[in-house]
C-alpha positions as CSV (number, residue, x, y, z in Angstrom):
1,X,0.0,0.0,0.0
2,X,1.3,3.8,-1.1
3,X,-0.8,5.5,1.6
4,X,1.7,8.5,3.0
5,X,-0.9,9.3,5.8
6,X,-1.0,5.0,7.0
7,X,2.6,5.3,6.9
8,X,3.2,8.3,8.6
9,X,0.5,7.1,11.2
10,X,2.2,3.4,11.4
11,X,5.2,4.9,13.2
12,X,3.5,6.3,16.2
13,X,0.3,3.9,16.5
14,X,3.1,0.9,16.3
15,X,5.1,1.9,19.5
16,X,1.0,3.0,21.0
17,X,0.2,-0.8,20.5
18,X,3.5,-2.6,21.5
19,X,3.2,-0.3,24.9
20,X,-0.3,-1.4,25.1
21,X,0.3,-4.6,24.7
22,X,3.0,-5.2,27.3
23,X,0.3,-3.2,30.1
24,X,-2.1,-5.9,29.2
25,X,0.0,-9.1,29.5
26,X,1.8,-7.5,33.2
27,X,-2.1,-6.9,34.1
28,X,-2.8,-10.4,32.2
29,X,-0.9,-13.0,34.4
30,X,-3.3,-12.4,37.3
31,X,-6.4,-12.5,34.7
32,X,-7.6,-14.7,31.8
33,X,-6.1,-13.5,28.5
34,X,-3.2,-11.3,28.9
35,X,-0.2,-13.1,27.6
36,X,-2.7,-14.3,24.6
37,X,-4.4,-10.6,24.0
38,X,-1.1,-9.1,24.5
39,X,0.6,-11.3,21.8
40,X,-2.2,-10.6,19.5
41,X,-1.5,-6.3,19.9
42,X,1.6,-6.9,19.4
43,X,1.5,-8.8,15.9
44,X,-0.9,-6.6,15.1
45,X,1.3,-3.5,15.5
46,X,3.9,-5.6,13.2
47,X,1.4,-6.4,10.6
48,X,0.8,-2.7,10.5
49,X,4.2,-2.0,9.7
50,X,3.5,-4.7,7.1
51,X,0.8,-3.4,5.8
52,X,1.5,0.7,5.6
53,X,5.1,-0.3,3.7
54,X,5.4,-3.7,2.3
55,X,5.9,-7.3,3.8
56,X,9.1,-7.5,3.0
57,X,10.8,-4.5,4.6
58,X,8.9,-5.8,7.2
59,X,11.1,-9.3,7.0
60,X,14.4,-7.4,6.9
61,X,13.5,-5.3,9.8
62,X,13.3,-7.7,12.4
63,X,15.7,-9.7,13.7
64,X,14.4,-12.5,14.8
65,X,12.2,-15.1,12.1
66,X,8.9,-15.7,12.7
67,X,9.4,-19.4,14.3
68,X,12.0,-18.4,16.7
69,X,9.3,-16.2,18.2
70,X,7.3,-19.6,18.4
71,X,10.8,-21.5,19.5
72,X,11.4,-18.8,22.4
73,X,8.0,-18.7,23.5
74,X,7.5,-22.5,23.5
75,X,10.9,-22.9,25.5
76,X,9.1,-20.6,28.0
77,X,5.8,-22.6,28.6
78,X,7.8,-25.6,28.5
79,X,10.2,-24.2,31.4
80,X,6.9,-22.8,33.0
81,X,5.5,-25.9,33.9
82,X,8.1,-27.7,35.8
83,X,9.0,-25.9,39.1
84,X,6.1,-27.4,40.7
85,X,7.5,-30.5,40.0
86,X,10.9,-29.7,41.4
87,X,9.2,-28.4,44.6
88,X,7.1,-31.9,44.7
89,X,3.8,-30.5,44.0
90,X,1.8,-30.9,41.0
91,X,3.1,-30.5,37.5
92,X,1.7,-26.2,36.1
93,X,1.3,-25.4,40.0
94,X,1.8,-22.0,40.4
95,X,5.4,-20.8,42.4
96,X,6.1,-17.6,43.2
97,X,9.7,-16.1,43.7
98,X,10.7,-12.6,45.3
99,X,13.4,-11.0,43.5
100,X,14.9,-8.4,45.6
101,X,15.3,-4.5,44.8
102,X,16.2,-2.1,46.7
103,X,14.0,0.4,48.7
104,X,11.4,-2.0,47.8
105,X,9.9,-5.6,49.3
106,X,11.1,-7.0,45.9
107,X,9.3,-8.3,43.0
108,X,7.0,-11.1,42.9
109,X,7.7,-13.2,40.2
110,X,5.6,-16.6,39.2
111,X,5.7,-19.3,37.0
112,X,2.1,-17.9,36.0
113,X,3.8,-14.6,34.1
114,X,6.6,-16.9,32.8
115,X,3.8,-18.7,31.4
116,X,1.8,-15.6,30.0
117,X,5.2,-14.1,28.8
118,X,5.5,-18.0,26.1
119,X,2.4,-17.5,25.4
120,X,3.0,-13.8,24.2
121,X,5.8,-14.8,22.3
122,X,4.5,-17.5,20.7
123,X,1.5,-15.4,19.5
124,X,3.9,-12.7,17.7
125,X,5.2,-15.7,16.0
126,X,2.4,-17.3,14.5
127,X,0.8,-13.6,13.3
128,X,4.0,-13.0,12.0
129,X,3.9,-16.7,10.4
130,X,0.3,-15.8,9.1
131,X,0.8,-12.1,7.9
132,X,3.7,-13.7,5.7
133,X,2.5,-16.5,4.3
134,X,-0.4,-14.6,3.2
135,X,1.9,-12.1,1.7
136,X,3.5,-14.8,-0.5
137,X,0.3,-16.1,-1.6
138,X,-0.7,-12.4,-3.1
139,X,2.6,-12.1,-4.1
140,X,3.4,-15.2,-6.1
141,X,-0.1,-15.7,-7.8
């Protein structure tokens, strides 16, 4: 698309939605949805980039390919599930660990967010998987 004003408009609304996004998946681990929703803002405001310029300046800007966001966010949820086990309780039971700062009690951390943070990841990959493959479709028929 040759739209000046959508492109123009992508570099602002892009870092609006990736901020968004992150709000909604640190709200999301203690609600249904966040890492999931989040994911989804966040592909969204890479499609947008994909969609105000073309697909593949979008491929050469980022750095990482589409399945190592699903790889990374995989490793996550598959790292998520087994400190219950470690601690002999059930296998996705939640554990919580304080990580000290200063002037502060420390930050609660839990295998819950480490969860919701694969999740995220794993979302960006497969919109990013989807946006392209639909992009080679248009592009090589």
């Amino acid at each position: 698309m040759n739209s000046v004003i959508l492109q123009i408009a992508s570099k602002y609304v892009r870092w609006l939605l990736v901020i968004f996004s992150v709000i909604i998946l640190i709200r999301g681990h203690n609600y249904p949805g966040g890492g999931f929703i989040g994911g989804l803002l966040a592909g969204l405001s890479l499609a947008y980039k994909g969609f105000a310029f073309t697909p593949e300046l979008l491929k050469k800007e980022i750095k990482i390919k589409p399945e190592g966001y699903m790889g990374i966010g995989l490793i996550l949820i598959f790292i998520s599930i087994w400190p219950g086990v470690f601690l002999k309780t059930a296998i996705m039971q939640g554990v919580w660990f304080t990580i000290p700062f200063p002037f502060t009690e420390g930050f609660k951390f839990g295998t819950p967010f480490l969860f919701d943070i694969g999740v995220f990841f794993t979302v960006i990959g497969v919109t990013l998987l989807f946006l392209f493959s639909l992009s080679y479709e248009k592009i090589w028929k």
